[in-house]
C-alpha positions in Angstrom: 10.5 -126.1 61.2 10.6 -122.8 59.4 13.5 -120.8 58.4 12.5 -116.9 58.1 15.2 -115.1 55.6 15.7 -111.6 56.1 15.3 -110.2 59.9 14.3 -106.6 58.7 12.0 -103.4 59.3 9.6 -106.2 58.6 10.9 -109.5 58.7 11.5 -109.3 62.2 7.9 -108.4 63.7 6.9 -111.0 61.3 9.2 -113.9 62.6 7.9 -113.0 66.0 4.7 -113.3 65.1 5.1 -117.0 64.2 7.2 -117.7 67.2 4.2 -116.4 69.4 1.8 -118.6 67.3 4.0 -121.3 68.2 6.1 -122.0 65.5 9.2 -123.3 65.6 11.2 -120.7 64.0 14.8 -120.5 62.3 16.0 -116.9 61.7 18.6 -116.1 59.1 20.1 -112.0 58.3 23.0 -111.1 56.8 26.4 -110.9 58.4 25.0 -113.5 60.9 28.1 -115.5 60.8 25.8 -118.7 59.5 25.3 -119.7 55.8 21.7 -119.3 54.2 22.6 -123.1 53.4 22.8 -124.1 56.9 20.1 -121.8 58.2 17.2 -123.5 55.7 18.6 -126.8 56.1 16.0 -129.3 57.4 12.9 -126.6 57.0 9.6 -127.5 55.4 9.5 -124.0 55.2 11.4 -121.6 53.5 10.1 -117.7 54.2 11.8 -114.8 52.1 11.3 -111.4 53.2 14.4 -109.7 51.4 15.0 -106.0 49.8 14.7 -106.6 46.0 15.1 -109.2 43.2 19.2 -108.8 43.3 18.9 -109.8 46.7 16.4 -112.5 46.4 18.4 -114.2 43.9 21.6 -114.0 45.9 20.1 -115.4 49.3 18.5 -117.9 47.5 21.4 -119.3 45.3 23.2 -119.4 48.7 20.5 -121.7 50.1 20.0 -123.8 47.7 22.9 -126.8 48.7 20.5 -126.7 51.9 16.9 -126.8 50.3 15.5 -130.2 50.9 13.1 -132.0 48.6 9.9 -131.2 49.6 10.4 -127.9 51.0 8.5 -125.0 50.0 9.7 -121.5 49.7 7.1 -118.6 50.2 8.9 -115.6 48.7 7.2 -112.6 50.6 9.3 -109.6 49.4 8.7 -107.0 47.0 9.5 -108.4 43.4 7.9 -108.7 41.0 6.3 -111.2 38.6 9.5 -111.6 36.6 11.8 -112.3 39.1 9.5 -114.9 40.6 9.5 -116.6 37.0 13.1 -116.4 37.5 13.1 -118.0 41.2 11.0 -121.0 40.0 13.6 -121.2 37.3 16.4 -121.1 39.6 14.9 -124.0 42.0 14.8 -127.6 42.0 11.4 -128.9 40.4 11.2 -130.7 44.0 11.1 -127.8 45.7 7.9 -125.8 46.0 7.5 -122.1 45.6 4.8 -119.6 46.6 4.6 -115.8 46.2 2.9 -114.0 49.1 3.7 -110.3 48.9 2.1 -108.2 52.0 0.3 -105.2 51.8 0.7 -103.1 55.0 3.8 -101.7 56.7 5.9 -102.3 60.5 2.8 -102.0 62.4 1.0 -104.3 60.7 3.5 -106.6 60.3 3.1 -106.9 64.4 0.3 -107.2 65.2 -0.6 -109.5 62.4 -3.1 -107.3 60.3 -1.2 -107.3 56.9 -2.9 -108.3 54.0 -1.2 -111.0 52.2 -1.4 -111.3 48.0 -0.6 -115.2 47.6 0.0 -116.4 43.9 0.5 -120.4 43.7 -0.7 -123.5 45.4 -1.1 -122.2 49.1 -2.4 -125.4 50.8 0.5 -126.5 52.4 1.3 -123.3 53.8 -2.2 -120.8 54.3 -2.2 -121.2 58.4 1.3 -120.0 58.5 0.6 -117.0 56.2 -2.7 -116.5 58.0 -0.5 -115.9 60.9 0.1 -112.7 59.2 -2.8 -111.2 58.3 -5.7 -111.7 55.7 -4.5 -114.1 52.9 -5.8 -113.0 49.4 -5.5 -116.3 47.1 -5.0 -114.5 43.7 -4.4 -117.5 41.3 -1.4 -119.2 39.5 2.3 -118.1 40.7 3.3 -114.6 40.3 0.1 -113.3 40.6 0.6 -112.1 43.6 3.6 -110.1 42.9 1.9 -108.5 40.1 -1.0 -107.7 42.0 1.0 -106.2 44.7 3.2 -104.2 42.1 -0.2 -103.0 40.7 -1.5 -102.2 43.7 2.0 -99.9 44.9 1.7 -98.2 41.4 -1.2 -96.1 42.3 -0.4 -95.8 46.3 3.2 -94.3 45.2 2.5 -92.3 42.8 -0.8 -90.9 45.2 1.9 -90.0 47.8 3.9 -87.6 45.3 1.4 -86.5 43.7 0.1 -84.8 47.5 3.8 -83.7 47.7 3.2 -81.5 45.1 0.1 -80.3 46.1 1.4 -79.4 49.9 4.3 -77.8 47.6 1.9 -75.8 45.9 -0.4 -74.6 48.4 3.0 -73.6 50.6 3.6 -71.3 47.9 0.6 -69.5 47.0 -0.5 -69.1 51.1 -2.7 -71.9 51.7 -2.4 -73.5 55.4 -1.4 -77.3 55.1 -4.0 -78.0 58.0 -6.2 -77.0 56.3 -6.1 -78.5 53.0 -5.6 -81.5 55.0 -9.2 -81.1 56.2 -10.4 -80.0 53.0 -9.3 -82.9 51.3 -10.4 -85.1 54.5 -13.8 -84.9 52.3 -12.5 -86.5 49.5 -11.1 -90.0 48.1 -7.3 -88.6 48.8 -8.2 -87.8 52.4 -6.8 -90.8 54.3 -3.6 -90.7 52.3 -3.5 -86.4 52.7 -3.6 -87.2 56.7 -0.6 -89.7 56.1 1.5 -87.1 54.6 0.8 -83.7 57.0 4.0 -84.2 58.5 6.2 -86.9 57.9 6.7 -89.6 59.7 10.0 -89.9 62.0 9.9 -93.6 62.1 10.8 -95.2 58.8 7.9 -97.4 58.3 8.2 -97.7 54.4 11.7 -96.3 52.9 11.7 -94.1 50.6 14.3 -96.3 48.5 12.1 -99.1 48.7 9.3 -97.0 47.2 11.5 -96.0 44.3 12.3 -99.8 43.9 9.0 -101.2 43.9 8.2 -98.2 41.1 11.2 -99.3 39.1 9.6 -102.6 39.1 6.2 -101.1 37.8 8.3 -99.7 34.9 6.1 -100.2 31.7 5.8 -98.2 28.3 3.1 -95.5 28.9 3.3 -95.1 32.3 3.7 -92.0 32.2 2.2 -91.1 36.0 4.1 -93.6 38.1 7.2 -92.7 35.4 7.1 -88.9 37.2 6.6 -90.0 40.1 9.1 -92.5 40.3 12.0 -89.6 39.2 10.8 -87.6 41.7 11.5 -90.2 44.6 15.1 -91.3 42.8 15.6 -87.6 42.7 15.0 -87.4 46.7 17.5 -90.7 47.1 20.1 -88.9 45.8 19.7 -86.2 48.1 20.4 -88.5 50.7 16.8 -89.2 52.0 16.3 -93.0 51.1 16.3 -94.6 54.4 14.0 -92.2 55.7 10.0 -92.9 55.5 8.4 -92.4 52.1 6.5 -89.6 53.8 9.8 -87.5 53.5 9.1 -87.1 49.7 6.6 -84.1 51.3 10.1 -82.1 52.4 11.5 -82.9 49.2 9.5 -81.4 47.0 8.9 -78.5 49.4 12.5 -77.9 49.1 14.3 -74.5 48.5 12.7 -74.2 44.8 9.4 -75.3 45.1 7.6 -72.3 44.2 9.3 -72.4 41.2 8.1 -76.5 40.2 10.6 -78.3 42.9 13.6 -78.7 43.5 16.5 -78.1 41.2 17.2 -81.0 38.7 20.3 -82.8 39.4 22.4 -86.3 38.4 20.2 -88.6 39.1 21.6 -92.6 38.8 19.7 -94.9 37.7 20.1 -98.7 38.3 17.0 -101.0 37.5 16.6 -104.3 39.5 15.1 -105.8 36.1 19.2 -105.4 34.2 22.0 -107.4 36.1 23.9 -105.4 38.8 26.5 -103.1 38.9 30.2 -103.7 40.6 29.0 -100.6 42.3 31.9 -98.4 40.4 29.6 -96.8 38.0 25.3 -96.8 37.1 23.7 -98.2 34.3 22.5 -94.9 33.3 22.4 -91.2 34.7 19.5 -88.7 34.2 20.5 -85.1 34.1 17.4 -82.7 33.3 15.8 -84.5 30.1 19.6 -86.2 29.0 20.0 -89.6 29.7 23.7 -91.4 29.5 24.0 -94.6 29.4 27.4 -96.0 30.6 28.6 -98.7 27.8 26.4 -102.0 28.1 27.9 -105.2 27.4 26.2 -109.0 26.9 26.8 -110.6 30.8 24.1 -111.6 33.1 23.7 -110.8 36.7 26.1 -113.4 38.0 28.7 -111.6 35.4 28.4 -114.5 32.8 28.9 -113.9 29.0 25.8 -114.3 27.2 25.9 -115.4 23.5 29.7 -116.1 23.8 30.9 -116.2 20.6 27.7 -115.1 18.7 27.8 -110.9 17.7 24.1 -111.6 16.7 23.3 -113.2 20.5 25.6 -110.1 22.2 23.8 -107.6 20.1 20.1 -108.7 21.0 21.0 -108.6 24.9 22.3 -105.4 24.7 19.8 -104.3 23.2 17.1 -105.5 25.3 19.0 -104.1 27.7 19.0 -100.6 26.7 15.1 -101.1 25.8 14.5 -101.6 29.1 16.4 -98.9 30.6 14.9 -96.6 27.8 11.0 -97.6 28.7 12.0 -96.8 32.4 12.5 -93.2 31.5 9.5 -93.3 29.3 11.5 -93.2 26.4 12.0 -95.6 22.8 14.3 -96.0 20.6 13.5 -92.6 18.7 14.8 -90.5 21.3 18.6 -92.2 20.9 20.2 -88.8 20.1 23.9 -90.6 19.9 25.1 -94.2 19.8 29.2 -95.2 20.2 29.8 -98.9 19.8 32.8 -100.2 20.7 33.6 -103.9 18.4 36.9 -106.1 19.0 36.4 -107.3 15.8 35.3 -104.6 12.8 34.6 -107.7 10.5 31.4 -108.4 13.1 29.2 -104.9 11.9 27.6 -106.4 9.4 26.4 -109.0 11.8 26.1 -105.7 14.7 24.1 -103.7 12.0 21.7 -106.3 11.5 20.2 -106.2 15.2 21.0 -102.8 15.4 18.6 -102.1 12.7 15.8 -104.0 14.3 15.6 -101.7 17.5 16.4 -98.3 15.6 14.2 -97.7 13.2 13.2 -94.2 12.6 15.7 -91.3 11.7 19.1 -93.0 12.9 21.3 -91.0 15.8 24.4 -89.3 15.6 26.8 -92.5 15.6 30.5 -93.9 16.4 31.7 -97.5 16.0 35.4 -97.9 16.4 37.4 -101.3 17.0 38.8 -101.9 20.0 42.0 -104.7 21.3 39.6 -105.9 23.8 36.8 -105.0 26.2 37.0 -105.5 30.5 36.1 -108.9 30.2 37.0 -111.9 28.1 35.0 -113.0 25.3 33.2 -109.8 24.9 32.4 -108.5 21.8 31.1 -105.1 22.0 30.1 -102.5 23.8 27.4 -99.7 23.5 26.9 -96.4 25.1 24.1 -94.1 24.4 22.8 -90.7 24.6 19.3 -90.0 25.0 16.8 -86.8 24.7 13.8 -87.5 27.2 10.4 -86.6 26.8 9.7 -84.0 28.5 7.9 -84.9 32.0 
């Protein structure tokens, strides 16, 4: 029996198709009424097709007092090589695990032409994933998640990037038909027919486009790093559940002759940093200013890390920030102000010492002031910071 997690734009067609291939078939969604506990128990076969790594860790967690030994789980969402690391961390060693990405969107995903990027040992499950479409057997686990976040990093960005162009051409006269069929003669052409009009049917979302660019997120990426404002620009206007294609009326927007549309807040929350209570974001862009709200030492299931230990606090914060900082394409040298906030002033030496490790060139503007306590117990600091983007 198989137990298909996540009954989706895509994880619906896709259970189908196994039903129809004569499989017997367990479906599972949220607010179903049944736990994911009960809906895997007894399955050989585990399938995740979920939204992001937040959620993949959450179904999965939930399932877990079901898993069998023996079972394997093919996790087919959208990623990431570090969250699968974290998946195979997170599940018994008797409990296999596969990562089998697809490439393709809804229509695909019924009629069984998706191409599917498996990283792992695939032999006790390749004729169910064939079911799918073409499986791709890419090498030791995660490899397919990278490959599929390599992959999106140059489709995305592609999409954008003709965005811009329509944009352009819009504003100095040029007919969009016919750029269309100019470009029909060149490598872009397939993608440039995609994006004449946008589509009314949501086949990819625009917020999971920004998502799977926010997993791409890597120091001197400085392409998929534009492009990837530019779509978490148009899901703050409202537009992420609408088809990536919708990025074309985005940028074509009031002030596109003049570069785009006009920079506004833009929140930022990346699935590689544990979640937010959904009160505030990890960071807001404004223009080239970042603020980062105050980040604390608490993993995503709102444990204390390093309890006890300034010098273990410090370092995840600091990672933290690093990551959140490479994101926007920035480093440490663009920290234009830093306010820490330390329940116990008799810990900065021990702060200063990581502190110094990450900022190393002409140190910010600076506060540290001691505080009775922080919002949760056994805390002991916090950090906020300011930060002066490269310009895009």
């Amino acid at each position: 029996m198989i137990a298909f997690l996540g009954q989706g734009r895509m994880g619906a067609p896709m259970a189908r198709r196994l039903v129809a291939a004569g499989h017997e078939v367990r479906t599972w969604r949220r607010g179903s009424g049944v736990t994911a506990a009960a809906a895997v128990d007894g399955a050989g076969l585990v399938i995740t097709m979920l939204s992001d790594p937040a959620a993949v860790r959450e179904v999965v967690t939930a399932a877990l007092p079901g898993l069998r030994p023996g079972a394997t789980v093919v996790e087919m969402s959208t990623i990431g090589p570090e969250a699968v690391r974290e998946l195979r961390a997170l599940l018994p060693a008797e409990v296999g695990l596969v990562d089998a990405p697809v490439l393709g969107s809804v229509g695909p995903a019924a009629s069984g032409t998706l191409t599917v990027l498996a990283g792992g040992d695939v032999s006790g499950c390749r004729d169910v994933l064939s079911v799918f479409g073409p499986v791709r057997e890419l090498g030791p686990l995660g490899a397919g998640a990278a490959m599929k976040i390599a992959v999106m990093s140059a489709l995305v960005p592609v999409q954008v990037l003709l965005a811009e162009t329509f944009a352009y051409a819009g504003a100095h006269g040029v007919d969009r038909d016919t750029l269309v069929g100019v470009l029909a003669d060149t490598p872009l052409g397939m993608a440039a027919e995609r994006l004449r009009a946008p589509s009314a049917q949501t086949r990819y979302s625009l917020t999971h486009a920004t998502k799977d660019l926010e997993l791409a997120a890597w120091e001197g990426a400085s392409m998929s790093a534009a492009a990837r404002t530019r779509l978490q620009e148009a899901r703050a206007a409202g537009l992420g559940e609408r088809d990536v294609t919708t990025v074309v009326e985005h940028v074509a927007g009031p002030a596109a002759g003049s570069g785009g549309p006009a920079r506004r807040a833009v929140p930022l929350n990346l699935p590689a940093i544990p979640a937010t209570n959904g009160m505030y974001s990890h960071a807001v862009r404004a223009g080239d200013t970042l603020y980062v709200s105050g980040q604390a030492a608490f993993d995503e299931r709102g444990n204390i890390v390093g309890e006890g230990s300034m010098t273990a606090q410090a370092e995840h914060v600091f990672q933290v920030v690093a990551r959140i900082l490479a994101d926007q394409g920035a480093t440490f040298d663009d920290v234009a102000f830093i306010r820490t906030y330390l329940t116990d002033m008799d810990d900065r030496v021990a702060y200063g010492q990581v502190r110094r490790k990450y900022i190393t060139g002409t140190p910010p503007a600076s506060t540290t002031v001691e505080v009775s306590k922080l919002f949760m117990p056994g805390l002991l600091l916090e950090v906020d910071l300011i930060v002066a983007l490269p310009s895009r």
